[in-house]
N, CA, C and O of each residue as an XYZ file, in Angstrom:
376
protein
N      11.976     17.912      3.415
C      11.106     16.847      3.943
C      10.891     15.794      2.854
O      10.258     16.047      1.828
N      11.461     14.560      3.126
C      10.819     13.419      2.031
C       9.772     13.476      1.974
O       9.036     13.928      2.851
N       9.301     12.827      0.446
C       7.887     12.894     -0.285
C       7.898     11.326     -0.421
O       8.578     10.412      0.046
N       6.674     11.458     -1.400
C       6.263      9.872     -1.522
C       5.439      9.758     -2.447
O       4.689     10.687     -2.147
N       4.882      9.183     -3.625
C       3.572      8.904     -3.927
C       3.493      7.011     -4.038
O       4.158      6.164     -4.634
N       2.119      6.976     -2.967
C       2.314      5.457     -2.907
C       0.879      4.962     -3.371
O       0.135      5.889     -3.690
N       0.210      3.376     -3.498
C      -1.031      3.061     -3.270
C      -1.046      2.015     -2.283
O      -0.085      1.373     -1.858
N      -2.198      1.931     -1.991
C      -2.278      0.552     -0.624
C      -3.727     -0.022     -0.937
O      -4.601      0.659     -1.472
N      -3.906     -1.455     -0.517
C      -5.147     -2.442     -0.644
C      -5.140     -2.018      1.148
O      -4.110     -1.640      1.707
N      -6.175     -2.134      1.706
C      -6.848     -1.964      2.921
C      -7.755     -3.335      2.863
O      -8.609     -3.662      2.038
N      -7.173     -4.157      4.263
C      -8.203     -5.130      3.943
C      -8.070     -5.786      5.820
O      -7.144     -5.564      6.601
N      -9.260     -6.553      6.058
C      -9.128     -6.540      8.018
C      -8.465     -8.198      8.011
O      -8.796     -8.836      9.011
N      -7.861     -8.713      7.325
C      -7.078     -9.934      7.721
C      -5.649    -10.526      7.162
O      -5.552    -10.694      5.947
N      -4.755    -10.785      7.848
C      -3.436    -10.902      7.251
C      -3.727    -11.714      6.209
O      -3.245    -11.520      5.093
N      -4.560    -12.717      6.489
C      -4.580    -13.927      5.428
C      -5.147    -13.478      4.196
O      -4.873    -13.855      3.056
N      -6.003    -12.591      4.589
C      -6.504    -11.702      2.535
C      -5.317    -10.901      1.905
O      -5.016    -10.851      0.712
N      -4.588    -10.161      3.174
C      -3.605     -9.541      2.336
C      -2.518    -10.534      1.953
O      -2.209    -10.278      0.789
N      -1.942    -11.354      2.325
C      -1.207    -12.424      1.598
C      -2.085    -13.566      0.342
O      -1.541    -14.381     -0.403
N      -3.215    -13.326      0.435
C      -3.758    -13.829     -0.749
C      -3.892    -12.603     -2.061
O      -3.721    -12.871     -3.251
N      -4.100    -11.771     -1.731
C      -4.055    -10.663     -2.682
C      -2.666    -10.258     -2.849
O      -2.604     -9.605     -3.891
N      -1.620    -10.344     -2.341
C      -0.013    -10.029     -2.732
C      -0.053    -11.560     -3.348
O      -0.157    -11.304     -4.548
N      -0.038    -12.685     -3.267
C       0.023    -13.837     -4.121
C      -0.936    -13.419     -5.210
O      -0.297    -13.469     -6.261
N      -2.140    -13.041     -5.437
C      -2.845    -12.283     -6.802
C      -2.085    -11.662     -7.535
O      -1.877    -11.989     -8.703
N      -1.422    -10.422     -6.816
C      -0.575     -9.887     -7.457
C       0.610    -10.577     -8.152
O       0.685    -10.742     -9.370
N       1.721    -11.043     -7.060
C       2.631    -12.048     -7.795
C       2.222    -12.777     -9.360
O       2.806    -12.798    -10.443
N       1.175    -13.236     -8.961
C       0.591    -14.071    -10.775
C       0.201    -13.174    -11.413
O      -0.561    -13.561    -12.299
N       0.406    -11.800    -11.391
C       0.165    -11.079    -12.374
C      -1.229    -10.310    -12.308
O      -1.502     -9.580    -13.261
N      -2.208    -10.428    -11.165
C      -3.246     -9.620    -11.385
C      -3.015     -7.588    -11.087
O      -1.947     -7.003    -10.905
N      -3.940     -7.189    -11.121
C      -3.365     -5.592    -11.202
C      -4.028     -5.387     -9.769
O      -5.001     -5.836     -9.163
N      -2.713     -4.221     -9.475
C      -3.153     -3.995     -8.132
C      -4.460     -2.873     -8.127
O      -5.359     -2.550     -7.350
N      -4.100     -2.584     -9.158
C      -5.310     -1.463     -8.934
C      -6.700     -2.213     -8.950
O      -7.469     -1.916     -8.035
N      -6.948     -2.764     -9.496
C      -8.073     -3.396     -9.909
C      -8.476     -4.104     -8.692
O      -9.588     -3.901     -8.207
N      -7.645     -4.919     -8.170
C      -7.669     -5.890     -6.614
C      -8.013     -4.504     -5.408
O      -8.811     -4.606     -4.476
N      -7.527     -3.768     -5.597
C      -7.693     -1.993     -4.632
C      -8.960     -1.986     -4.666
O      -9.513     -2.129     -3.575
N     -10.012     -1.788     -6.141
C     -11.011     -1.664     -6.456
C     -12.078     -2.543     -6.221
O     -13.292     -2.483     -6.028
N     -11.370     -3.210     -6.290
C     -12.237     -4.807     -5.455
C     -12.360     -4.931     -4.102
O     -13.428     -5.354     -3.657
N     -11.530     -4.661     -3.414
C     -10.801     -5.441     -1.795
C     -11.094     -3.971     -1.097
O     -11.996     -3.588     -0.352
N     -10.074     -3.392     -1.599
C      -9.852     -2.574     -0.470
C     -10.794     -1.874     -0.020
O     -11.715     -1.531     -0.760
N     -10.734     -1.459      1.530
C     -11.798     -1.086      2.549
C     -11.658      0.553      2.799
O     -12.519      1.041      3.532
N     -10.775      1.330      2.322
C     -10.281      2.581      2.331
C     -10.838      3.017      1.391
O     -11.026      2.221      0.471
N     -11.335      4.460      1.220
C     -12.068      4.980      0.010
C     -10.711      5.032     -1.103
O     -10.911      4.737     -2.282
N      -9.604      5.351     -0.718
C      -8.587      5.597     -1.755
C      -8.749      4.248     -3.239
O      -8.359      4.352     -4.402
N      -9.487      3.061     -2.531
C      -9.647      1.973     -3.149
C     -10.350      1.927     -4.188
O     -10.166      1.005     -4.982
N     -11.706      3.299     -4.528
C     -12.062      3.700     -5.436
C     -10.965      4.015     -6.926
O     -11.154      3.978     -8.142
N     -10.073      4.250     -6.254
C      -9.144      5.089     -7.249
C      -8.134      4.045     -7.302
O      -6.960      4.297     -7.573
N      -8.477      3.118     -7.100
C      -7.308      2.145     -7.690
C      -6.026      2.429     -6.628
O      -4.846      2.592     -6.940
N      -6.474      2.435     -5.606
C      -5.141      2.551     -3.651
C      -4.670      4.108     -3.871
O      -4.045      4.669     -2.970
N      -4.992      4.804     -5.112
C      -3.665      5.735     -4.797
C      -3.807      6.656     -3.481
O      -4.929      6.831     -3.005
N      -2.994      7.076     -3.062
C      -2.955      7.949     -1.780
C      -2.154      9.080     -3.060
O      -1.469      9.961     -2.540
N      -2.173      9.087     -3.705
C      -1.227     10.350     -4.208
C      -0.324     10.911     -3.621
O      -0.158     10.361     -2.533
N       0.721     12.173     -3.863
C       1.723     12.552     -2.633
C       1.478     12.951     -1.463
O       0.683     13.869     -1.263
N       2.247     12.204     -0.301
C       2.457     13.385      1.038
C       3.476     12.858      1.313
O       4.088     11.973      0.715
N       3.787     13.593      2.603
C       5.282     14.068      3.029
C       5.773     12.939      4.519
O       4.924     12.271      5.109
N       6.563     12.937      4.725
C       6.773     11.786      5.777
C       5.906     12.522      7.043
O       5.378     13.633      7.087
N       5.964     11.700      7.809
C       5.174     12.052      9.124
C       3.591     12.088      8.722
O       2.823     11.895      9.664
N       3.136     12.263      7.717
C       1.689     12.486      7.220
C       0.892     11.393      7.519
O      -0.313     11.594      7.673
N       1.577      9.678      7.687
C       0.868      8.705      7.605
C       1.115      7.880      9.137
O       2.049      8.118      9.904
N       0.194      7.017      9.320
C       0.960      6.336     10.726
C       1.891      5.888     10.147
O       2.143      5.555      8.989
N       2.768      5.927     11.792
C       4.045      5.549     12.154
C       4.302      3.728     11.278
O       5.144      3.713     10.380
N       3.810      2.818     11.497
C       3.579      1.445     10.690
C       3.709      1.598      9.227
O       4.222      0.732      8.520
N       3.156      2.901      8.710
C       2.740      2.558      7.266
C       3.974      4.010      6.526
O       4.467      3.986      5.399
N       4.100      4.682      7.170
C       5.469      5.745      6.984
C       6.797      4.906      6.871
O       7.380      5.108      5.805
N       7.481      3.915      7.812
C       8.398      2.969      7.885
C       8.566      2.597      6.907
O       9.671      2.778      6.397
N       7.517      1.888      6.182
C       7.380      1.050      5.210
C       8.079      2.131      3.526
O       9.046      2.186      2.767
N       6.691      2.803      3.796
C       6.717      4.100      2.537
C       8.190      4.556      2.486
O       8.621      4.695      1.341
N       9.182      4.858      3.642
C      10.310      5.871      3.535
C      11.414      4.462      4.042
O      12.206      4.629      4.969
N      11.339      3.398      3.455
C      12.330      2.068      3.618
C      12.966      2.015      2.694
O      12.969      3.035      2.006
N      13.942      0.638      2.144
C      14.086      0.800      0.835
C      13.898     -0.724      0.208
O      14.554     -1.696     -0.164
N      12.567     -0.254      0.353
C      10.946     -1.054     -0.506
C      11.767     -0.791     -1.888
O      12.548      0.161     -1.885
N      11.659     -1.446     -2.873
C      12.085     -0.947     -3.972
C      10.907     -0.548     -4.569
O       9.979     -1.329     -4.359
N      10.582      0.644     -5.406
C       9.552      1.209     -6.322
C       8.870      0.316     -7.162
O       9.385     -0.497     -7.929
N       8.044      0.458     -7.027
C       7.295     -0.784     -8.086
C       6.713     -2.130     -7.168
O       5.702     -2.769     -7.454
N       7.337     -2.307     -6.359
C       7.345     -3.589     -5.184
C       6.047     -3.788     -4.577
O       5.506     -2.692     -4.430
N       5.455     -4.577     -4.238
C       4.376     -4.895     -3.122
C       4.821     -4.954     -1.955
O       5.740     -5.770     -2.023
N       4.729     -4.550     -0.802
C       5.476     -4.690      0.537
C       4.567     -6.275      0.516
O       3.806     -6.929     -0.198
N       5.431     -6.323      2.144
C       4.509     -7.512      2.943
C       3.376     -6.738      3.396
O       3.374     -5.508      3.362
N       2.206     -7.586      3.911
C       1.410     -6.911      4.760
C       2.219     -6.476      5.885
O       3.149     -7.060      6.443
N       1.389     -4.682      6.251
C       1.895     -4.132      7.255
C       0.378     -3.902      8.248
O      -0.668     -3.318      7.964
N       0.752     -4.545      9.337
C      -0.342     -4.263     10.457
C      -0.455     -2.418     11.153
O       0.544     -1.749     11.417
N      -1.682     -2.005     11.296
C      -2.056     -0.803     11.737
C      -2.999     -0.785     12.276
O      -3.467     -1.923     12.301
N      -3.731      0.056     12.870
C      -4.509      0.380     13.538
C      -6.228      0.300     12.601
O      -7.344      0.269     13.120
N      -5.950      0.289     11.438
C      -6.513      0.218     10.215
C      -6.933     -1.240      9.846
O      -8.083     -1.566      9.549
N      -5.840     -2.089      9.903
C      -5.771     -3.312      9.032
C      -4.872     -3.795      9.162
O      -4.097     -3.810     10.118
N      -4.834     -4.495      7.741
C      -3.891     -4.955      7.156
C      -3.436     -4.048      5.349
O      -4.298     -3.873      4.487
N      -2.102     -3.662      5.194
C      -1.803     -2.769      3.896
C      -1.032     -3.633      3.610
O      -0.405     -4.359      4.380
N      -1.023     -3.607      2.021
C      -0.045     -4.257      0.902
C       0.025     -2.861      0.287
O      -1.078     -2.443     -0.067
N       1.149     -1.963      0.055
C       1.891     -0.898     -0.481
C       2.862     -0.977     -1.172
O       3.973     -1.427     -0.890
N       2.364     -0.403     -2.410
C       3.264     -0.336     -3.534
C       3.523      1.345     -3.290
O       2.769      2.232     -2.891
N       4.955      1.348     -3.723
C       5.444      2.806     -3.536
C       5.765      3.009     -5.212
O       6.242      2.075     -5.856
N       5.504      4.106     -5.738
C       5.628      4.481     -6.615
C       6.795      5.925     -7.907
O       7.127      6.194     -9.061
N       6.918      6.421     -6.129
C       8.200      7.365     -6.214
C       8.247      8.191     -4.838
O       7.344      8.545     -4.081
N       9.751      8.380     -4.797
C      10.236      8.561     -3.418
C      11.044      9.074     -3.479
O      12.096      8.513     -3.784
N      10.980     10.677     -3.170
C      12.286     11.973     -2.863
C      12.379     12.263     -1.402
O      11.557     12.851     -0.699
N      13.437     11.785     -1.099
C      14.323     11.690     -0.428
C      15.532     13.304     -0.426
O      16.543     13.318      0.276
């Protein structure tokens, strides 16, 4: 079963998450913007979701996680039932 360890900003409007992936772009830290923004408790901890296994996450935000996002990357915002996520993947066994 593929694994994953990823983090995500949680936030309720496309237009914050494309202002916070442009934050990022200029160099601010995602963790820190997580700690700020994000609406998910994981946001305490700077987005991490730590590992799980495919199927573990919605269908929207699994796609993304098990794509080939390159490691290190900010996705685009991904719409869910949740929000809006900007996901950085961090490592991915396959």
């Amino acid at each position: 079963m593929p694994t994953a360890v990823a983090s995500h900003i949680l936030v309720s409007t496309e237009e914050q998450a494309l202002e916070l992936k442009q934050q990022i772009a200029d160099g601010a830290d995602f963790g820190e913007l997580a700690k700020q923004h994000s609406s998910c408790p994981s946001g305490k901890d700077g987005g991490s979701l730590g590992q799980f296994s495919q199927g573990q996450m919605v269908p929207e935000f699994d796609a993304v996680i098990f794509s080939d996002l390159p490691l290190g990357e900010v996705s685009e915002p991904v719409k869910t039932q949740f929000g809006y996520h900007l996901i950085e993947v961090q490592q991915r066994v396959m």
